[in-house]
N, C-alpha and C positions, 0 to 999 in steps of 0.2 A: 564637670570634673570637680570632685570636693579636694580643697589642700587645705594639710593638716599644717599646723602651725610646729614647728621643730620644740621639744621642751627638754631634750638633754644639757641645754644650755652650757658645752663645750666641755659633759660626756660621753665618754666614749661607749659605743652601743654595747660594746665588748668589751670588760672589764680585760687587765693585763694578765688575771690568773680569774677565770670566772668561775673554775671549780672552786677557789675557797668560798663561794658563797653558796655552793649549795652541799646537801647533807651526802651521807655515805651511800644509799640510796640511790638517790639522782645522779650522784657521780659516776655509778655503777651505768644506769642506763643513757647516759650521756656518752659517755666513752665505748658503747656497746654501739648506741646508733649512729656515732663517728667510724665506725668499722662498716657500715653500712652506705656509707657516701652522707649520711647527713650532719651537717654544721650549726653549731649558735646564730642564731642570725642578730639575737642581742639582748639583753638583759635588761627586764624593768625592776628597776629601783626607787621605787617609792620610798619619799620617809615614814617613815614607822609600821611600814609593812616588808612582810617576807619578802624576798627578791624571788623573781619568775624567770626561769631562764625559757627562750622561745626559738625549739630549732626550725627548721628548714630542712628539705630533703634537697638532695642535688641538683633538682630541675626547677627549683623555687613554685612547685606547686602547692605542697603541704606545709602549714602552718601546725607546728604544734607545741603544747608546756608539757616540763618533767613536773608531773606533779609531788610532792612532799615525801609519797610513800614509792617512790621511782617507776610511776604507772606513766607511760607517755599520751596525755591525750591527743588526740588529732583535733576533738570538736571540743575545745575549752569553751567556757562561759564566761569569758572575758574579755573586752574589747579589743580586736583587733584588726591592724590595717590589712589589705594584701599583700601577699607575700612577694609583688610585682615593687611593691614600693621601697 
């Protein structure tokens, strides 16, 4: 069993309003695939890079990003844990 070391350092996975941090776009298919059953599961926020928002479908099987131009990927090319964790 690999564990990962926690790096939010007493961030919240889910920001308080995490639509202001993405474009008009994203927020379009964000709020499309909350109609849907699927949820934020949480927001990376790196410094000095774009924020990723990363949802979930209901069953916590699918991991996916809204990407920039409000395309939902399922297979991102960017590290990530299970959707189990």
């Amino acid at each position: 069993m690999v564990v990962h070391d926690e790096k939010r350092k007493g961030v919240k996975p889910v920001p308080d309003d995490p639509l202001a941090y993405l474009n008009e776009a994203q927020i379009f298919t964000c709020l499309r695939m909350q109609q849907d059953g699927w949820y934020i599961k949480f927001m990376r926020r790196k410094p000095f890079e774009r924020p990723v928002c990363v949802m979930t479908d209901e069953s916590e099987t699918t991991l996916a990003i809204i990407e920039a131009n409000g395309f939902l990927n399922k297979k991102p090319d960017i590290p990530l844990r299970s959707a189990g964790n």
